[in-house]
C-alpha positions in Angstrom: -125.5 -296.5 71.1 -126.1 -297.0 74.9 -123.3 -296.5 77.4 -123.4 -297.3 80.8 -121.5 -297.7 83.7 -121.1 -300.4 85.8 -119.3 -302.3 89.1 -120.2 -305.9 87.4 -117.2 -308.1 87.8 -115.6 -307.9 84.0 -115.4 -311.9 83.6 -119.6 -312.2 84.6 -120.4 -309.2 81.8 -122.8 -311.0 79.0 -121.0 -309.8 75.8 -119.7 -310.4 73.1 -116.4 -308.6 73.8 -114.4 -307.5 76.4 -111.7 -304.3 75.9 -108.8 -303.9 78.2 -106.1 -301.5 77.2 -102.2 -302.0 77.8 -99.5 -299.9 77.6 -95.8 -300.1 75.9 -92.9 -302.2 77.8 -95.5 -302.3 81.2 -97.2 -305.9 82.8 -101.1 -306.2 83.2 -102.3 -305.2 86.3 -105.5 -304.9 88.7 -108.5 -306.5 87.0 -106.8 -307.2 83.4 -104.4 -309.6 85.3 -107.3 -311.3 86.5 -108.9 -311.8 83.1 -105.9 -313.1 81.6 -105.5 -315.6 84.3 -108.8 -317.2 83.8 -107.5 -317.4 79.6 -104.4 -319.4 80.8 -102.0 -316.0 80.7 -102.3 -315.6 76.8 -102.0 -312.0 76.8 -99.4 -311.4 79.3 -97.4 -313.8 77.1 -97.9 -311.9 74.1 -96.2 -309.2 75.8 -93.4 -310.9 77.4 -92.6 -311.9 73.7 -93.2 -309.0 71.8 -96.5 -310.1 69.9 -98.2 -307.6 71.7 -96.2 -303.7 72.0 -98.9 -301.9 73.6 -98.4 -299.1 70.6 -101.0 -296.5 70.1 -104.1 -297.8 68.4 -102.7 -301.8 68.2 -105.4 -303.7 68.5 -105.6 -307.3 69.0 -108.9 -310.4 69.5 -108.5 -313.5 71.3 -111.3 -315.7 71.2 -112.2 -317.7 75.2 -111.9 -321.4 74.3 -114.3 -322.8 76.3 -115.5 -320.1 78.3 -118.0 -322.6 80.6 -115.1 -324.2 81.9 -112.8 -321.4 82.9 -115.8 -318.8 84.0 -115.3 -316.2 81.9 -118.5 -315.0 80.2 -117.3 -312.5 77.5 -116.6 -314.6 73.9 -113.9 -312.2 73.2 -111.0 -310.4 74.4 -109.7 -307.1 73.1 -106.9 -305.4 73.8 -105.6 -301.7 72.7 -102.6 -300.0 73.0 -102.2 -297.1 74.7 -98.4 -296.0 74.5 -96.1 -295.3 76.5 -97.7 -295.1 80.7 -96.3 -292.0 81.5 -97.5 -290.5 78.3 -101.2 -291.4 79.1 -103.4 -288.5 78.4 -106.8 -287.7 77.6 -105.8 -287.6 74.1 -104.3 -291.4 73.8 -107.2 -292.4 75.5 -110.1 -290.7 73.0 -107.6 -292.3 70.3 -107.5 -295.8 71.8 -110.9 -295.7 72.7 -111.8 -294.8 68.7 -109.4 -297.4 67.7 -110.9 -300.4 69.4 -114.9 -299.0 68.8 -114.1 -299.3 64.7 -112.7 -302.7 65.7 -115.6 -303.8 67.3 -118.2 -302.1 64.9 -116.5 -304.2 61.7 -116.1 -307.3 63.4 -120.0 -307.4 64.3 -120.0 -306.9 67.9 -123.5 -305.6 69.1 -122.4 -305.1 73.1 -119.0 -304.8 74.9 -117.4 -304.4 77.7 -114.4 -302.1 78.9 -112.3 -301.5 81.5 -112.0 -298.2 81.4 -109.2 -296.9 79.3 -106.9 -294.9 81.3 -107.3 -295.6 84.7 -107.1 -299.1 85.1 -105.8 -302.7 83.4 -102.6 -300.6 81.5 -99.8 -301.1 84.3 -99.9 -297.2 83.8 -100.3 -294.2 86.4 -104.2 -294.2 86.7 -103.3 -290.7 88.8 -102.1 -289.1 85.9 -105.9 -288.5 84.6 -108.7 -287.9 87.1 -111.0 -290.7 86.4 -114.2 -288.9 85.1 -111.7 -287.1 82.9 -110.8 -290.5 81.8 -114.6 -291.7 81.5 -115.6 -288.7 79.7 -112.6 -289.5 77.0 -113.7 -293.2 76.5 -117.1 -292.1 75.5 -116.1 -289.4 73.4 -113.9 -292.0 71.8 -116.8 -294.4 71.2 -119.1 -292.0 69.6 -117.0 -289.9 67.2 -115.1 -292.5 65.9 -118.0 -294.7 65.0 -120.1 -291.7 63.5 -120.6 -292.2 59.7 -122.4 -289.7 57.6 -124.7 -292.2 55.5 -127.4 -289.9 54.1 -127.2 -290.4 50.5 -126.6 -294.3 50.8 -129.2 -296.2 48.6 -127.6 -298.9 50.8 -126.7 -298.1 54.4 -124.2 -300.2 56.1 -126.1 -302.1 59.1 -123.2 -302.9 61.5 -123.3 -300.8 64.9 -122.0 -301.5 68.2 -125.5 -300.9 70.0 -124.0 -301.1 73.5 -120.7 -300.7 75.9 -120.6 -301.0 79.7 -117.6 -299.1 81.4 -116.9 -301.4 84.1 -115.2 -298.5 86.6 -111.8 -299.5 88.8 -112.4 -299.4 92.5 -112.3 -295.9 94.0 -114.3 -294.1 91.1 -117.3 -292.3 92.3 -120.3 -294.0 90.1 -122.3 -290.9 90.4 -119.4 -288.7 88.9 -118.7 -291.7 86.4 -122.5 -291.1 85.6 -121.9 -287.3 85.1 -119.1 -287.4 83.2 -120.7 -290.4 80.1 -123.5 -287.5 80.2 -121.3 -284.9 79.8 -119.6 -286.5 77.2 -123.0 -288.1 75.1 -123.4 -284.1 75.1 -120.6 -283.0 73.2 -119.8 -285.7 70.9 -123.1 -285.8 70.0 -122.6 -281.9 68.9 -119.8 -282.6 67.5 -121.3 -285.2 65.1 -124.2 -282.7 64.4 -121.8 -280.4 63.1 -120.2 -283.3 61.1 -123.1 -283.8 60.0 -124.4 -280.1 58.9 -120.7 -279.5 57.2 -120.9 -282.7 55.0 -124.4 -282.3 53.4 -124.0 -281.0 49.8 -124.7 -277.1 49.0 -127.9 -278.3 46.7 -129.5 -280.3 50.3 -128.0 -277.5 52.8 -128.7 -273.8 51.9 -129.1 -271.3 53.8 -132.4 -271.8 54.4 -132.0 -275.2 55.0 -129.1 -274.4 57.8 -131.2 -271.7 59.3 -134.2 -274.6 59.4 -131.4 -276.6 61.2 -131.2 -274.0 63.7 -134.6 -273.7 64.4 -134.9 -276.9 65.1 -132.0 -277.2 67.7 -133.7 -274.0 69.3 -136.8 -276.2 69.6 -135.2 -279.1 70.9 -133.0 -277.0 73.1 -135.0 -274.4 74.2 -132.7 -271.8 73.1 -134.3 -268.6 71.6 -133.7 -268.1 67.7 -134.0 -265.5 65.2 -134.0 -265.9 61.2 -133.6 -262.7 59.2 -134.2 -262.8 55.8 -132.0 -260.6 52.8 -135.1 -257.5 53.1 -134.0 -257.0 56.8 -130.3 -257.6 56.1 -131.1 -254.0 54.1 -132.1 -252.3 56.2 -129.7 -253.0 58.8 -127.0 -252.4 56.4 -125.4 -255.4 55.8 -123.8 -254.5 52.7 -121.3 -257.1 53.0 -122.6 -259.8 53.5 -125.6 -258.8 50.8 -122.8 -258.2 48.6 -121.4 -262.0 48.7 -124.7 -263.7 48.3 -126.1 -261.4 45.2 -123.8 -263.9 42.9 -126.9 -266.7 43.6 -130.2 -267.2 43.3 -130.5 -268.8 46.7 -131.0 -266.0 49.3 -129.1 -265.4 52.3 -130.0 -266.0 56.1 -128.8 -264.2 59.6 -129.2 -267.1 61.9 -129.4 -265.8 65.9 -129.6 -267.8 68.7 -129.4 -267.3 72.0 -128.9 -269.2 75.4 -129.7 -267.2 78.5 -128.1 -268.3 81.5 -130.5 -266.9 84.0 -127.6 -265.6 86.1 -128.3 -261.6 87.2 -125.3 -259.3 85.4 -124.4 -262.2 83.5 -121.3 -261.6 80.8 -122.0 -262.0 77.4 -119.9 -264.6 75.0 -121.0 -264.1 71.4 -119.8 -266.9 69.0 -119.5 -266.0 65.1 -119.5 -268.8 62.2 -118.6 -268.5 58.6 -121.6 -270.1 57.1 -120.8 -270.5 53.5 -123.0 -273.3 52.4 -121.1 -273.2 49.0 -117.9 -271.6 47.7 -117.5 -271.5 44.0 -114.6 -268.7 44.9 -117.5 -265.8 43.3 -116.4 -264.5 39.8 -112.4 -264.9 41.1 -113.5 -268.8 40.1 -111.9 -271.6 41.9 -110.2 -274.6 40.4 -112.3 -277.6 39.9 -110.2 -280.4 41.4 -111.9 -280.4 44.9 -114.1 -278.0 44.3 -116.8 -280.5 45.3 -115.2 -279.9 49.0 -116.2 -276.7 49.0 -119.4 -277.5 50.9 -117.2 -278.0 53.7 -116.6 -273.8 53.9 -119.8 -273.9 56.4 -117.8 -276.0 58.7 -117.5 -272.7 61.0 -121.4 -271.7 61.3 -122.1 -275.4 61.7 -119.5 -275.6 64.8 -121.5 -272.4 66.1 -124.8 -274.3 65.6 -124.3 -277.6 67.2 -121.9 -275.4 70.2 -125.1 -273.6 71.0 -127.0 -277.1 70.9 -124.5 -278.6 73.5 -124.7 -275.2 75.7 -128.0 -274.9 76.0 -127.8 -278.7 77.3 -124.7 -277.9 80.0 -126.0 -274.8 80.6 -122.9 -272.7 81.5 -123.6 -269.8 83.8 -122.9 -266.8 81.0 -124.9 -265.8 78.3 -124.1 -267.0 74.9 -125.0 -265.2 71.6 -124.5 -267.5 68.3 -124.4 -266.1 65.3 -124.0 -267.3 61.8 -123.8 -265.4 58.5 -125.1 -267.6 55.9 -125.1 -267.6 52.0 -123.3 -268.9 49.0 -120.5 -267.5 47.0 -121.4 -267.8 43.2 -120.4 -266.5 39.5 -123.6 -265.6 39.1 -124.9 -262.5 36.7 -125.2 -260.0 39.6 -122.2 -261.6 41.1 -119.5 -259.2 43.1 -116.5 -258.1 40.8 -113.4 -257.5 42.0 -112.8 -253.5 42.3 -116.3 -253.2 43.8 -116.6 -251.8 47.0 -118.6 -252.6 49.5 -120.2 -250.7 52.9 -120.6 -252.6 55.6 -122.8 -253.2 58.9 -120.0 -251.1 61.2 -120.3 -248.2 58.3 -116.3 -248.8 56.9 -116.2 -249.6 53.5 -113.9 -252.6 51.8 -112.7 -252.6 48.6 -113.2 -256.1 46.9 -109.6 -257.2 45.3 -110.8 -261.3 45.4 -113.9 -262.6 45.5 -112.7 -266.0 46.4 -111.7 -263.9 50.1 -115.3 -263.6 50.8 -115.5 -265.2 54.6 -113.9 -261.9 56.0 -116.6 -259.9 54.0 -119.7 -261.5 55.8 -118.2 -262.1 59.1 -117.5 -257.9 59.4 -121.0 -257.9 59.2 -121.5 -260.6 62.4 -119.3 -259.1 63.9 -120.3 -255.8 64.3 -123.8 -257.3 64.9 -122.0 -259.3 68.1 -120.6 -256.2 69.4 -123.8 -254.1 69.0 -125.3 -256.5 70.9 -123.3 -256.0 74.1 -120.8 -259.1 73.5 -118.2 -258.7 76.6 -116.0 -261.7 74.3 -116.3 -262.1 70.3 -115.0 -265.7 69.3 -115.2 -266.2 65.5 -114.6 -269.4 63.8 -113.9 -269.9 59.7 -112.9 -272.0 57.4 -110.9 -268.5 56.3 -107.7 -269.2 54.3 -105.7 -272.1 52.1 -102.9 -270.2 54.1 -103.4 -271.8 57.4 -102.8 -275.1 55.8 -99.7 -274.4 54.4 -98.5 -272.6 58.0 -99.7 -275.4 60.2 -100.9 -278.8 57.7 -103.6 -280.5 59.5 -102.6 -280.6 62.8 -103.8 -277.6 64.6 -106.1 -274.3 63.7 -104.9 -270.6 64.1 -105.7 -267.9 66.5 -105.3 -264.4 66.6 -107.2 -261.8 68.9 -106.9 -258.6 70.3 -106.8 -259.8 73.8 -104.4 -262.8 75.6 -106.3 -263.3 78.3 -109.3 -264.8 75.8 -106.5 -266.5 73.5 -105.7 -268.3 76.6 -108.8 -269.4 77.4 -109.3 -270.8 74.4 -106.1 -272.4 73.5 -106.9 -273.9 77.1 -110.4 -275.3 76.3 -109.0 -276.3 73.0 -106.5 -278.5 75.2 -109.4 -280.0 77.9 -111.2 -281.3 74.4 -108.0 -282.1 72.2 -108.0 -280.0 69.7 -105.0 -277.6 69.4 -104.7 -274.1 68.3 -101.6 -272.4 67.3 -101.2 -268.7 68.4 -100.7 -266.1 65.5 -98.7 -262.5 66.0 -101.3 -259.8 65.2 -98.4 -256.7 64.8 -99.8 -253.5 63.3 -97.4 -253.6 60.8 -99.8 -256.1 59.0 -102.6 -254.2 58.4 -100.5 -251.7 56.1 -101.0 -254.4 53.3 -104.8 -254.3 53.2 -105.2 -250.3 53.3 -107.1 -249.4 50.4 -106.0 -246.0 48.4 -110.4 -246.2 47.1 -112.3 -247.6 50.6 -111.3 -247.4 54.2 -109.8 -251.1 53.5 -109.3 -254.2 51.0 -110.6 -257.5 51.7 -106.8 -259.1 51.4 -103.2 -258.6 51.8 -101.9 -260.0 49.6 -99.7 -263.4 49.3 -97.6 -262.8 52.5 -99.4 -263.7 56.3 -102.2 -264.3 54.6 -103.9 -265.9 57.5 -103.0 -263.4 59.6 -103.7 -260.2 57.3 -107.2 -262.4 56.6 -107.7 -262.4 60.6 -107.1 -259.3 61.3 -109.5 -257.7 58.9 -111.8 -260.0 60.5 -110.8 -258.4 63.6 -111.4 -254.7 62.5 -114.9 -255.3 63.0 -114.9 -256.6 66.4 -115.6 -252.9 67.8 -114.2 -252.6 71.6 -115.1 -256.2 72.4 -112.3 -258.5 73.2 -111.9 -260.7 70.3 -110.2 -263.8 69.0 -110.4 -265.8 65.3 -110.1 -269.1 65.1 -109.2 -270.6 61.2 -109.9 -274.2 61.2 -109.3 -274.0 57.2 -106.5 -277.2 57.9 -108.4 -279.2 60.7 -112.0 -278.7 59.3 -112.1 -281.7 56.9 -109.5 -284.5 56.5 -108.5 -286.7 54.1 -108.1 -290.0 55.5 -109.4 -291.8 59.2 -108.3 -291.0 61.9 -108.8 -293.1 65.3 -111.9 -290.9 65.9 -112.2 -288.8 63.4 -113.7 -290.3 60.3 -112.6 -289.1 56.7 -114.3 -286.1 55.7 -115.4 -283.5 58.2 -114.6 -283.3 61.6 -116.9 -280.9 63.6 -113.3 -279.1 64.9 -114.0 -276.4 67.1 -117.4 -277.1 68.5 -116.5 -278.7 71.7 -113.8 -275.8 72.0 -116.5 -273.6 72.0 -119.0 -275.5 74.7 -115.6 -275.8 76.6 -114.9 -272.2 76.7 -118.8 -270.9 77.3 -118.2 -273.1 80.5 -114.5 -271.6 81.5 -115.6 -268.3 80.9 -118.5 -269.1 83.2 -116.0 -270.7 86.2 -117.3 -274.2 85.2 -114.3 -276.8 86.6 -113.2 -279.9 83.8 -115.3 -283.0 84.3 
């Protein structure tokens, strides 16, 4: 899909719709009040008597009866509803925009027009959201919510919305307006690449095949990359993560990449993914009922993956180290047992009481890798525990760290992208339930905190480096729509992580 800008009177656009968003209990104003003149005031009537609400997400059509006699080119006019004015964020405007993309896609529109959601048409406060913040959120809107994962379709559905014009309120820069649909193409189109990488079954994406999927954003990207195969994973002495994947017959990968800033002294940000391409739950079995789900437990390394892919294409001013631990988690005949025990990367040793906890075992292995590496910052993100869904449901992912000053940063670049992370105690007290009386620790805690008992042994790996965890567990995958976020996965924490390389690098919003 092409998106452009443009200054092009709305009512002259060629297309086949027009989109102008209102808001709850407010009159049209600025250029929508012009379009519904020229249709004879059929919108503003619909919200004088209560057709029309303005609610989040409504959406309605009217058709232009003859358009050549009232000179108004576009066929159609669309409105969605924003909410309340006052309450006009960047978030109500990805939604809105999501809301009214799916619209168009299913109706058959090929090319529409919008005035751009958020800053001007509502009868809202267009100063509430900068406008490039507001541009960036429309196109972000358009794309994720019309991304569908069709792969294994014998019979792929056709209809696509092939292109939208933001028609920009007087006063926006169009060079920044330009900028920010850039921006934006950028990390919703990472976003959908790790959508895309989380959703393909374990039998299409291995860990061979996710490592090829790194190489190839390191081609396209020109980001460095390194593939290390189980024989090297020896003789570092990865025991943990060599431990996990000795259950299959498909080997293991270390996936490395790297973006290099080019800055002198630079600071290093090393991000860490969970890449478990399948998770059968090891000999400690899961159930069957959505078991086939399961493929979604690389939604982590994936995140990491198509992160690095938007970086390298912002180019923040720190160095970024990416790093994802891949393998799968079988029954097989040389599968782990529980009351093996394990020697990791760092040199502690974990006793194995569950072999369905397996994401903490490989990640102590990335993560001593990232700190060895000279990480100043250590962000890891996992599909790591049912736990978090039961604490939080699907609304927001945990985080825990050793360090506020990075939790805040990231809760914050979590909040510039809209998704939300809820902050986690991390009290010593904890980590008495996973001392081991065998190895120097076990690899849970047992039934109580268990996403915080799972994070923080996680976290005993993370050396002297600042460090937080992110569990996306709840927000990873969903089960129905959602105005941008289609059923299934959801690439959660990727544009959190592009958004943070840039924070950490002094990079302003927008």
């Amino acid at each position: 899909m092409k998106i452009a800008v443009s200054r092009e009177p709305a009512q002259r656009m060629p297309v086949q719709a027009l989109v102008i968003g209102i808001c709850k209990d407010k009159p049209l104003s600025g250029p929508a009040t012009e379009i519904d003149g020229l249709m004879g005031g059929v919108i503003g009537r619909s919200l004088a008597d209560g057709e029309l609400k303005g609610e989040k997400g409504e959406t309605a059509i009217f058709h232009v009866a003859n358009p050549d006699s009232v000179q108004l080119a576009p066929r159609r006019v669309v409105t969605v509803g924003l909410g309340e004015a006052d309450k006009v964020d960047a978030e109500a405007i990805r939604s809105a925009a999501g809301s009214v993309a799916k619209l168009l896609r299913d109706k058959g529109i090929k090319r529409a027009a919008v005035l751009t959601l958020g800053v001007s048409g509502e009868g809202g406060s267009p100063g509430k959201n900068a406008s490039e913040t507001a541009v960036l959120c429309n196109v972000e809107g358009f794309i994720l919510s019309l991304h569908r994962y069709q792969e294994f379709k014998s019979k792929k559905d056709e209809k696509d919305l092939e292109r939208v014009d933001l028609i920009l309120p007087t006063g926006v820069d169009e060079a920044k307006a330009q900028q920010a649909v850039d921006r934006a193409c950028v990390m919703a189109e990472a976003t959908v690449l790790a959508r895309d990488l989380a959703y393909t079954p374990g039998s299409a994406m291995t860990p061979r095949r996710l490592a090829e999927a790194a190489e190839r954003v390191a081609r396209e990207t020109g980001l460095e990359v390194e593939i290390h195969d189980e024989s090297w994973m020896e003789s570092e002495g990865m025991g943990a993560l060599l431990g996990v994947a000795r259950g299959s017959s498909e080997p293991p990968r270390f996936i490395v990449l790297r973006y290099r800033s080019g800055r002198q002294g630079a600071p290093l940000l090393a991000i860490v993914g969970k890449g478990l391409t399948f998770d059968a739950g090891g000999i400690c079995l899961k159930p069957a009922e959505g078991m086939d789900e399961m493929k979604m437990d690389k939604s982590g390394g994936a995140a990491v993956i198509a992160a690095m892919q938007g970086i390298a294409r912002l180019k923040p001013t720190i160095d970024v180290l990416g790093v994802i631990p891949a393998t799968e988690n079988l029954p097989g005949g040389r599968a782990l047992k529980p009351g093996d025990v394990l020697k990791t990367l760092s040199g502690k040793t974990i006793e194995v009481i569950n072999t369905d906890a397996e994401g903490r075992l490989i990640l102590a292995d990335a993560l001593t890798y990232a700190s060895r590496a000279g990480a100043n910052w250590i962000v890891d993100i996992a599909t790591l525990t049912g736990a978090v869904v039961i604490a939080l449901g699907n609304q927001a992912a945990a985080i825990i760290g050793n360090d506020q000053e990075l939790i805040d940063e990231v809760v914050a670049s979590g909040a510039d992208v809209g998704e939300r992370y809820w902050q986690l105690p991390a009290y010593e007290e904890y980590k008495e339930q996973y001392k081991s009386h065998i190895a120097d620790i076990k690899n849970v805690g047992g039934r109580q905190a268990g996403t915080i008992t799972g994070a923080l042994i996680v976290g005993e790996f993370a050396g002297a480096c600042k460090w937080a965890h992110l569990d996306i567990a709840g927000v990873a995958w969903h089960q129905k729509d959602l105005p941008y976020i289609p059923k299934g996965a959801s690439g959660f924490g990727t544009r959190t992580l592009i958004r943070l390389a840039e924070r950490l690098g002094g990079a302003g919003q927008g």
